[in-house]
FIRO-801803 format. One record per atom (N, C-alpha, C): residue number from 1; atom name; x, y, z. Coordinates in Angstrom, 1 decimal. Example, Ala and Ser with C-alpha at 12.3 -4.5 7.8 and 13.67 -1.06 7.14 Angstrom:
REM residues 2
PT   nr  atom      c1      c2      c3
PT    1     N    13.2    -5.7     7.8
PT    1    CA    12.3    -4.5     7.8
PT    1     C    13.2    -3.3     7.8
PT    2     N    12.8    -2.2     7.1
PT    2    CA    13.7    -1.1     7.1
PT    2     C    12.9     0.0     7.9
REM end
This chain:
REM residues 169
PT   nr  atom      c1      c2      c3
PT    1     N    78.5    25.3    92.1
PT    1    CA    78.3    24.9    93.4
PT    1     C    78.0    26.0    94.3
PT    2     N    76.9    25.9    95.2
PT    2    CA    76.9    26.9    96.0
PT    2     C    78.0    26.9    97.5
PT    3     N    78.5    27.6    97.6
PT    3    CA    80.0    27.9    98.8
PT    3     C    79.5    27.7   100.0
PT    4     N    77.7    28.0   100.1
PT    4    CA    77.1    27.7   101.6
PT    4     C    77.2    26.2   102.1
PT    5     N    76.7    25.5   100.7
PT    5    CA    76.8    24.1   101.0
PT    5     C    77.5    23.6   101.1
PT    6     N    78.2    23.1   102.6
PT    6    CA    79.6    22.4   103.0
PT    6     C    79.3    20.8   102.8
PT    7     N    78.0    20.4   102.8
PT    7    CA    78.1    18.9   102.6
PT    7     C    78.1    18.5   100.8
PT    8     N    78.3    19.3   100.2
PT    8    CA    78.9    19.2    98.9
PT    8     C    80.6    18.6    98.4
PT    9     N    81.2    19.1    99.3
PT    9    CA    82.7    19.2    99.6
PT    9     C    82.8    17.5   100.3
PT   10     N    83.6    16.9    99.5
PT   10    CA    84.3    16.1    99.7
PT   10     C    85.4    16.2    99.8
PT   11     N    86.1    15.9   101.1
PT   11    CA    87.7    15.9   101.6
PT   11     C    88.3    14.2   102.4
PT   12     N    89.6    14.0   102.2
PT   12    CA    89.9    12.8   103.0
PT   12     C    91.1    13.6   103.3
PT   13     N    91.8    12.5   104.6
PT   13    CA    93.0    13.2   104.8
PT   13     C    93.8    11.9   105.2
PT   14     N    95.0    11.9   105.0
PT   14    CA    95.9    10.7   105.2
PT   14     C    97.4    11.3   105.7
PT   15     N    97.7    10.4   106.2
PT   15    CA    99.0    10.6   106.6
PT   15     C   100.2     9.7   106.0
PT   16     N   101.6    10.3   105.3
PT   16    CA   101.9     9.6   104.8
PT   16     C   103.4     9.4   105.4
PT   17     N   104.1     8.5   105.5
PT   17    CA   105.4     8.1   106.1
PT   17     C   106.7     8.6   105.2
PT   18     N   106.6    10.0   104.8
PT   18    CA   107.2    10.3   103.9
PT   18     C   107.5    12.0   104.3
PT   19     N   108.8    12.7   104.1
PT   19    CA   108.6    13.9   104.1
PT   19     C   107.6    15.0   102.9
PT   20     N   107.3    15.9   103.1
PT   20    CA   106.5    16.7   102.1
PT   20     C   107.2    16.7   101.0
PT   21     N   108.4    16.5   100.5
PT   21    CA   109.2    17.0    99.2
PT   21     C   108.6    16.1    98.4
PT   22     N   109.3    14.9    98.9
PT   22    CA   109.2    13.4    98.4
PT   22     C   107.5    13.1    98.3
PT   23     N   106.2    13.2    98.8
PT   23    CA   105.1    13.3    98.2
PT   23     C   104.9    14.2    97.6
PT   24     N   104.9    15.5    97.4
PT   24    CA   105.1    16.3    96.4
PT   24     C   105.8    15.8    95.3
PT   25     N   106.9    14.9    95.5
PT   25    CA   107.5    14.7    94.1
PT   25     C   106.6    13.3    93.5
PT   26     N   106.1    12.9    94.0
PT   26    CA   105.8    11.7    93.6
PT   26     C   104.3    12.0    93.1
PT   27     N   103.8    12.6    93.7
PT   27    CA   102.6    13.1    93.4
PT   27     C   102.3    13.8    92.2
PT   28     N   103.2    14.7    91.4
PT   28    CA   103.7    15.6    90.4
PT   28     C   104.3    14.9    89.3
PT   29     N   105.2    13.8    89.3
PT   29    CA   106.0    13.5    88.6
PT   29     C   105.1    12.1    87.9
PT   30     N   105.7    12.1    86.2
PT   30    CA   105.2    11.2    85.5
PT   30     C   105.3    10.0    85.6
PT   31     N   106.8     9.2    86.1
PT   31    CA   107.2     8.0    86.5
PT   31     C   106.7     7.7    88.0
PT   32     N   106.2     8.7    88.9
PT   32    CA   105.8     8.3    90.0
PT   32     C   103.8     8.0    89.8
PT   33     N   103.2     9.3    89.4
PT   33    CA   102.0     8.9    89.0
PT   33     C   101.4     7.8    88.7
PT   34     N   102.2     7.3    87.3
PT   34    CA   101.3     5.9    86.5
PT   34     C   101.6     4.7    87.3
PT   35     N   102.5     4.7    88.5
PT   35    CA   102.5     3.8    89.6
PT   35     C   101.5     3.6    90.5
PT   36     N   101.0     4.6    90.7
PT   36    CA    99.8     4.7    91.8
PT   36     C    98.5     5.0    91.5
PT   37     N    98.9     5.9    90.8
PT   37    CA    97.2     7.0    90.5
PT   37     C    96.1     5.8    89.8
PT   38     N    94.5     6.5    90.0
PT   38    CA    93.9     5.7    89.8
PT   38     C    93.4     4.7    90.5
PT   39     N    92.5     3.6    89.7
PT   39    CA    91.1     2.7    91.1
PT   39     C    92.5     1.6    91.2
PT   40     N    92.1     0.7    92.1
PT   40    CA    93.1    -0.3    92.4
PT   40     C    92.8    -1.3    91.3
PT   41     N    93.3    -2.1    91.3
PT   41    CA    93.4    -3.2    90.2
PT   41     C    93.9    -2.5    88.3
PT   42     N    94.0    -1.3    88.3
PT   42    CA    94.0    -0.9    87.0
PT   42     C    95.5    -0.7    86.9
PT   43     N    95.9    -0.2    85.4
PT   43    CA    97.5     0.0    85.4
PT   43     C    96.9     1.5    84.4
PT   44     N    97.9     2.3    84.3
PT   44    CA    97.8     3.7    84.2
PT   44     C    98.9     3.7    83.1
PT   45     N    98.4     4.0    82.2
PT   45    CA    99.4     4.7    80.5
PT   45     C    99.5     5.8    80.2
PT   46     N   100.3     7.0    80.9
PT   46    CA   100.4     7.9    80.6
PT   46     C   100.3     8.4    78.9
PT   47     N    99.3     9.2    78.7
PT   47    CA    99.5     9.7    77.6
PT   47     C    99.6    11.1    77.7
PT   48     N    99.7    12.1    78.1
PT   48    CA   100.7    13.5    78.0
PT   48     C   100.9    13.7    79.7
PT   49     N   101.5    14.5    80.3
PT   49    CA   101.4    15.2    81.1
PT   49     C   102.9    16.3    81.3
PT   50     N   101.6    17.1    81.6
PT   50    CA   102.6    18.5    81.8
PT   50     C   102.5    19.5    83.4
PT   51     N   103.3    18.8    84.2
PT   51    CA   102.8    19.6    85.6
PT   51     C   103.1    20.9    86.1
PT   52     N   102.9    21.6    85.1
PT   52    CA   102.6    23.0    85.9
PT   52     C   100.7    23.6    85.1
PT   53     N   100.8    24.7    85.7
PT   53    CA    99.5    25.8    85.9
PT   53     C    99.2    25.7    84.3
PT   54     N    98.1    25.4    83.7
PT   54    CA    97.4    25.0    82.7
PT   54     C    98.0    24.0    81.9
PT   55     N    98.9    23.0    82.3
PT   55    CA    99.2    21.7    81.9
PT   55     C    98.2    21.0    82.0
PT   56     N    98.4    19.5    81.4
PT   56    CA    97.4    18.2    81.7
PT   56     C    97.9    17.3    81.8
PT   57     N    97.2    16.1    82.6
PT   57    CA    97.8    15.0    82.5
PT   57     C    96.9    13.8    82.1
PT   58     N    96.7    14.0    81.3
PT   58    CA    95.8    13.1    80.5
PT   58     C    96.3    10.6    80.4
PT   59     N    95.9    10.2    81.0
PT   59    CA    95.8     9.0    81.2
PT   59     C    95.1     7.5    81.0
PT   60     N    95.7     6.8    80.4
PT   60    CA    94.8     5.7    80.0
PT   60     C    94.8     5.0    81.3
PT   61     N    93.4     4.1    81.9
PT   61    CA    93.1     3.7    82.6
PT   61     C    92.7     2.0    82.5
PT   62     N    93.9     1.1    82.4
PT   62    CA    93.4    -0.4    82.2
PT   62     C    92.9    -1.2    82.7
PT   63     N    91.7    -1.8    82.6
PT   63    CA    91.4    -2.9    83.8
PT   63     C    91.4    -4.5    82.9
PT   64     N    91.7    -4.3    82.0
PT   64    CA    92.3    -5.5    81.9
PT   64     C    91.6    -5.9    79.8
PT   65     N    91.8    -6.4    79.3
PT   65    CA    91.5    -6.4    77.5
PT   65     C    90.3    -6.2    77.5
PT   66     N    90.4    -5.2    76.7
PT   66    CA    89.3    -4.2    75.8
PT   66     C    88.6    -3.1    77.1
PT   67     N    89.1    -2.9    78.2
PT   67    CA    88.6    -2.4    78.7
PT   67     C    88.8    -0.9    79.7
PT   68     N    89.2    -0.2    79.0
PT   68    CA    89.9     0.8    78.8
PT   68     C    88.7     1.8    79.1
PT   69     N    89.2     2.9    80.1
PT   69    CA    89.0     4.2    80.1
PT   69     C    89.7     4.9    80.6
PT   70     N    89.6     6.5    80.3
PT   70    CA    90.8     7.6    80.0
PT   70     C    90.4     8.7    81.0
PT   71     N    91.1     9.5    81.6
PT   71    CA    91.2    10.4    82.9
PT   71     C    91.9    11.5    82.4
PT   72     N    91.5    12.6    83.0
PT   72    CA    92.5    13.6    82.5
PT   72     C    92.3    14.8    83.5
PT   73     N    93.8    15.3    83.9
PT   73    CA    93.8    16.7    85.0
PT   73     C    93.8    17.8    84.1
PT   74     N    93.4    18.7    84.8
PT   74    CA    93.8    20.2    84.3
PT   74     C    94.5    20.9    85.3
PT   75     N    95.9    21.5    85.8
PT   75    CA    96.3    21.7    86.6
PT   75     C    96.2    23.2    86.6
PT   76     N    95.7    23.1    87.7
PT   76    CA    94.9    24.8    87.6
PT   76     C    96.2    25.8    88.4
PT   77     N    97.2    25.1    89.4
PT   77    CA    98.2    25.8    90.6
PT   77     C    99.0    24.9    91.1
PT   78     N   100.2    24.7    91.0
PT   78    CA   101.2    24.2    91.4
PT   78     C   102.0    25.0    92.7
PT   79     N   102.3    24.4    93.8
PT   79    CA   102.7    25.3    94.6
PT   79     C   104.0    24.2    95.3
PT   80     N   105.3    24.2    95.0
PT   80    CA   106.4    22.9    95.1
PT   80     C   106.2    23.0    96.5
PT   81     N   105.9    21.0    96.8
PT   81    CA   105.6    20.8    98.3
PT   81     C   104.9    21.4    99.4
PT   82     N   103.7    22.2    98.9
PT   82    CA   103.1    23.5    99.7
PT   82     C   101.0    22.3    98.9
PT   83     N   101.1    22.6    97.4
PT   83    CA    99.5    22.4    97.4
PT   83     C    99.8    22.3    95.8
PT   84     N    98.7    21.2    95.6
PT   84    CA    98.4    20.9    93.8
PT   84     C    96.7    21.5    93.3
PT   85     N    96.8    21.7    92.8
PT   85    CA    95.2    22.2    92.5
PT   85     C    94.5    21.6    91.3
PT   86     N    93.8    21.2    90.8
PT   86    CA    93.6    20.5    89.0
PT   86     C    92.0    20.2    89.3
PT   87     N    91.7    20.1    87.9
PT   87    CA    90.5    19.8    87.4
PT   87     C    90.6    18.9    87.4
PT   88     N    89.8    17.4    87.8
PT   88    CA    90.0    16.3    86.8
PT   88     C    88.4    16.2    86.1
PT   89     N    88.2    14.8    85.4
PT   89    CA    87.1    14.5    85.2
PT   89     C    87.5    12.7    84.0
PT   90     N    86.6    12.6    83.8
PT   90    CA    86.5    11.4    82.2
PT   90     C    86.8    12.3    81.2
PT   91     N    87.9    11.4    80.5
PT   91    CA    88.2    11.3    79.1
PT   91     C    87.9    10.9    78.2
PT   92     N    88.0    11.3    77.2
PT   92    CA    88.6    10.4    75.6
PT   92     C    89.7     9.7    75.5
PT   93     N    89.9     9.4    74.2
PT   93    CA    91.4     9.2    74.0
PT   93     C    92.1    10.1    73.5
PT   94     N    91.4    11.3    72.7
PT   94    CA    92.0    12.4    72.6
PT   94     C    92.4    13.8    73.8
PT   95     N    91.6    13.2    75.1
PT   95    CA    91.8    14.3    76.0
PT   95     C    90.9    15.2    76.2
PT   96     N    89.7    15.1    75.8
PT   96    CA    88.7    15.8    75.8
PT   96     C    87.5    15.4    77.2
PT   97     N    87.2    16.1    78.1
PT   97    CA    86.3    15.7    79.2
PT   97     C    84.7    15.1    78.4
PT   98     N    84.4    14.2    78.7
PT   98    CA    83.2    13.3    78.7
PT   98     C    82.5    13.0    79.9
PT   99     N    81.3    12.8    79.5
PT   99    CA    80.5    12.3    80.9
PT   99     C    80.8    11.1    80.9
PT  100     N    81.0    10.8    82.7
PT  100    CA    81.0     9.4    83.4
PT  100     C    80.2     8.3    82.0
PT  101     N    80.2     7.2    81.7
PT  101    CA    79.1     6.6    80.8
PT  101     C    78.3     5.5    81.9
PT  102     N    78.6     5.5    83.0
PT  102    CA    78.0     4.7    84.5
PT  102     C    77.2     5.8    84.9
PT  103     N    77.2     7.0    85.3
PT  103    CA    76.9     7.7    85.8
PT  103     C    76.9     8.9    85.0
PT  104     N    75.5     8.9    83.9
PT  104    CA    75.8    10.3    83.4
PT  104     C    75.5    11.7    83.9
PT  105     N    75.0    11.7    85.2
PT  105    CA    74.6    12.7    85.9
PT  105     C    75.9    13.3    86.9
PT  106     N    77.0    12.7    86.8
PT  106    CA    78.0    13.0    87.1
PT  106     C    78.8    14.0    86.6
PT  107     N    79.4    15.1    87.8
PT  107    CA    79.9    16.4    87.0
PT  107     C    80.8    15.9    86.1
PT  108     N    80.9    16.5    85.2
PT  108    CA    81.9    16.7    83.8
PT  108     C    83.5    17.0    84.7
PT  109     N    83.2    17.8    85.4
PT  109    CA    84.9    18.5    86.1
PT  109     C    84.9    18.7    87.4
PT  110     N    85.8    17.9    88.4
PT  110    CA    85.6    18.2    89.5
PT  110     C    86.8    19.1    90.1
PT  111     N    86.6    20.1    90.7
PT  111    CA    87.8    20.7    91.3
PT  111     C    88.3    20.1    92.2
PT  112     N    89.9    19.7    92.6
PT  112    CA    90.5    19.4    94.0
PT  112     C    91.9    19.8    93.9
PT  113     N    91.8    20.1    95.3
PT  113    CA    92.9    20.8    96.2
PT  113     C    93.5    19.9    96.9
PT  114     N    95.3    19.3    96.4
PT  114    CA    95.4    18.6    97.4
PT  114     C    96.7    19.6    98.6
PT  115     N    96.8    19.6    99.8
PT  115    CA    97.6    20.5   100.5
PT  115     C    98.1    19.7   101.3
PT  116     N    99.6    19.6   101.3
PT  116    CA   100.8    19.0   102.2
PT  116     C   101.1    19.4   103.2
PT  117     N   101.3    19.2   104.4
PT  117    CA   101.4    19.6   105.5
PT  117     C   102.7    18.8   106.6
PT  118     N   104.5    19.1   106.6
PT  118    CA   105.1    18.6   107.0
PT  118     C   104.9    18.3   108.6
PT  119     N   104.7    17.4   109.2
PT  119    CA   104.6    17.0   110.5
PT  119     C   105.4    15.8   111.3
PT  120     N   106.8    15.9   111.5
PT  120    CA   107.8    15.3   112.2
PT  120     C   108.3    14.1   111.3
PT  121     N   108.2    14.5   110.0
PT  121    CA   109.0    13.8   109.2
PT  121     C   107.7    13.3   108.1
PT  122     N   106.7    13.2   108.7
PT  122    CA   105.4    12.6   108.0
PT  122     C   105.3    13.9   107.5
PT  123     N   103.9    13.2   106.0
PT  123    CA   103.1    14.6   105.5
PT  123     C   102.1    13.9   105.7
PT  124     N   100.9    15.4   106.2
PT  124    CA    99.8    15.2   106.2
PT  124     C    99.2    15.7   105.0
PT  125     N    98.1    14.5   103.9
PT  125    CA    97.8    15.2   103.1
PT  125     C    96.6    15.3   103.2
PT  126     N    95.7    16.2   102.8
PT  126    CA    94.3    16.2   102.6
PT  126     C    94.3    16.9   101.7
PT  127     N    92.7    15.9   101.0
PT  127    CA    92.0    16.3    99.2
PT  127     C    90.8    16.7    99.4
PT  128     N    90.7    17.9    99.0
PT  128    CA    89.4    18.6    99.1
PT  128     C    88.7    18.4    97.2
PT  129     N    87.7    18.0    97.2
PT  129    CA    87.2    17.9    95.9
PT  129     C    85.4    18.3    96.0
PT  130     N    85.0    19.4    94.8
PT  130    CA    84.0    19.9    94.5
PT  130     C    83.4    20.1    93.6
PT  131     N    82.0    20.1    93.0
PT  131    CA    82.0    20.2    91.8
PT  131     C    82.2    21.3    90.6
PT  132     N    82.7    21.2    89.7
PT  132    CA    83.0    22.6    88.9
PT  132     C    82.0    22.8    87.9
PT  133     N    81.0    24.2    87.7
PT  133    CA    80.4    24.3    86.9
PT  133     C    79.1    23.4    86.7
PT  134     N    78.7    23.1    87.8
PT  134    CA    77.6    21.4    87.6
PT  134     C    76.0    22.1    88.2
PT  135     N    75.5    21.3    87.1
PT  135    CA    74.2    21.2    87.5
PT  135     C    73.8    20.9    88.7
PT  136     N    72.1    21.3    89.0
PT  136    CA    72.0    20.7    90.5
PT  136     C    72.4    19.5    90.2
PT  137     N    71.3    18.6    89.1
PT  137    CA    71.3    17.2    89.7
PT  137     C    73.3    16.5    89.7
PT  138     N    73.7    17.4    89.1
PT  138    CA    75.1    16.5    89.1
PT  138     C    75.9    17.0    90.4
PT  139     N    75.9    18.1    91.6
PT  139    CA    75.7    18.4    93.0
PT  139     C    75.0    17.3    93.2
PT  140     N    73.9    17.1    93.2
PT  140    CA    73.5    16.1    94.1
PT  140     C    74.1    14.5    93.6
PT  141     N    74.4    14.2    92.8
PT  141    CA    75.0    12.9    92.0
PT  141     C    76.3    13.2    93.0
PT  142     N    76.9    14.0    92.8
PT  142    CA    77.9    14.1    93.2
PT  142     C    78.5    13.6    95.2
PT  143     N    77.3    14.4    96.0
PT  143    CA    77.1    14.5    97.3
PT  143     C    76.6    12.8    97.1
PT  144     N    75.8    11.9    96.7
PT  144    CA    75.5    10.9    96.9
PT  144     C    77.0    10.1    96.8
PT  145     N    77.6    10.1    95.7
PT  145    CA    78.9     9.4    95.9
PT  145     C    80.1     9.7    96.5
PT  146     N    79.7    10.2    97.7
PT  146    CA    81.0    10.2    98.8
PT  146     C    81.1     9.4    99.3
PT  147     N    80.5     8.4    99.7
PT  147    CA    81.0     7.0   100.3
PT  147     C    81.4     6.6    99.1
PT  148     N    81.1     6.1    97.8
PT  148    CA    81.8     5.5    97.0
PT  148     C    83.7     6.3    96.8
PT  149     N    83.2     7.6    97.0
PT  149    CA    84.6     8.7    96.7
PT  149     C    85.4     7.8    97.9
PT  150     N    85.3     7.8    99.3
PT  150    CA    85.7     7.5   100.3
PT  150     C    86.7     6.2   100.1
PT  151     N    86.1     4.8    99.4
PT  151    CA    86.4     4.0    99.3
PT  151     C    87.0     4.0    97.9
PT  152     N    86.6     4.9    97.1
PT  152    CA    87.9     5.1    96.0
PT  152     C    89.3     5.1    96.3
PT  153     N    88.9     6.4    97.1
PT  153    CA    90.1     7.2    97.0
PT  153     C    91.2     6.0    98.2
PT  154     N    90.6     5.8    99.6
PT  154    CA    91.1     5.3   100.2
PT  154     C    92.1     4.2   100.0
PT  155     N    90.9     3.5    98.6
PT  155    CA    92.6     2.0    98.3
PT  155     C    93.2     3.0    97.1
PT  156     N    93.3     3.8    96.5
PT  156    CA    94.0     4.5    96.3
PT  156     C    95.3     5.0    96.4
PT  157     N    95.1     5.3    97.8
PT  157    CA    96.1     5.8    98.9
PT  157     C    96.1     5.1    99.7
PT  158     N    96.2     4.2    99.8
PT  158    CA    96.6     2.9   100.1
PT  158     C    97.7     2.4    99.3
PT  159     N    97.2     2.0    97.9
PT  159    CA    98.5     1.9    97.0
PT  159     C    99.3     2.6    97.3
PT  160     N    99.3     4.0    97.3
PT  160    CA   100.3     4.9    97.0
PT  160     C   101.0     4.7    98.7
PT  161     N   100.9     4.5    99.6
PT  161    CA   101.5     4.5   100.7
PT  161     C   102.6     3.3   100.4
PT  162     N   102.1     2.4   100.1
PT  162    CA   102.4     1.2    99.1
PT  162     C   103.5     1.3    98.5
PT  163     N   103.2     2.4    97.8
PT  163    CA   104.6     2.8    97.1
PT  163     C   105.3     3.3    97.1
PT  164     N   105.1     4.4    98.5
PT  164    CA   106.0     5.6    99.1
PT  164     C   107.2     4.3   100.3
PT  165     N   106.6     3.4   100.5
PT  165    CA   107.4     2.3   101.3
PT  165     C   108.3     1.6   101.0
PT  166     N   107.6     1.1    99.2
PT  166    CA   108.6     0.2    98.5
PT  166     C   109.9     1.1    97.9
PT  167     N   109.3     2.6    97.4
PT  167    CA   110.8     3.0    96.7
PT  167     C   111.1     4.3    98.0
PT  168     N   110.8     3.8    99.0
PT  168    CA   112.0     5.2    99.6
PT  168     C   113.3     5.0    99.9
PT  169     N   114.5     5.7    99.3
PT  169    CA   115.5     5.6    99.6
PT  169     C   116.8     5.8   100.6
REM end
């Protein structure tokens, strides 16, 4: 990725009704993850994760029989309640990065930064995501799906607000 090019970078930012610990923890942790993470309608099967600095968290992705695909982080920087850093991209089942099979011009690995920010009891989070190591055309694949990114990510975090509501104690 060239560093000039700012409209490469995709970021969203949300605000969540939660202090920074408690998304930090929920965002990190295995029983909090396969609750949320991922597109809406799917259910998430943790198959390893290890959250610190070159751990993974490699995941099955269900949308319902026979219909299975697998996800997987590379956690590049753990910083407790401060910033998460990770590779992700498409899996196997063994945990190996694959191309998109919808989109094979899609980077193999995208970098993102998510950084927590405590503000009167709320966190502010924002996800910066870029491509790692990608060809032009998968930069430009990439830059075209930011509205789709936008509306990923959004019901997304949506669930997850979802679920920072239902189990806060």
């Amino acid at each position: 990725m060239n560093k000039a090019d700012s409209a490469v970078e995709f970021s969203i930012t949300r605000t969540f009704d939660a202090p920074r610990a408690r998304v930090y923890a929920t965002m990190t942790q295995t029983e909090h993850l396969q609750q949320w993470w991922g597109p809406q309608g799917c259910t998430i099967s943790v198959i390893r994760h290890e959250p610190r600095a070159g751990g993974v968290f490699h995941y099955r992705m269900g949308f319902g029989p026979g219909l299975d695909m697998y996800g997987k982080f590379t956690y590049q920087e753990l910083v407790p309640v401060e910033r998460i850093v990770f590779h992700n991209g498409f899996a196997d089942d063994a945990g190996n990065y694959i191309r998109y099979p919808m989109v094979p011009d899609w980077p193999l690995e995208v970098l993102n930064t998510v950084t927590l920010e405590e503000q009167g009891g709320q966190t502010v989070m924002r996800l910066t995501s870029v491509p790692f190591n990608a060809s032009q055309a998968e930069i430009d694949t990439f830059k075209a799906g930011h509205a789709s990114m936008a509306q990923g990510f959004g019901g997304m975090y949506d669930v997850y607000a979802q679920y920072l509501a239902r189990t806060a104690s």
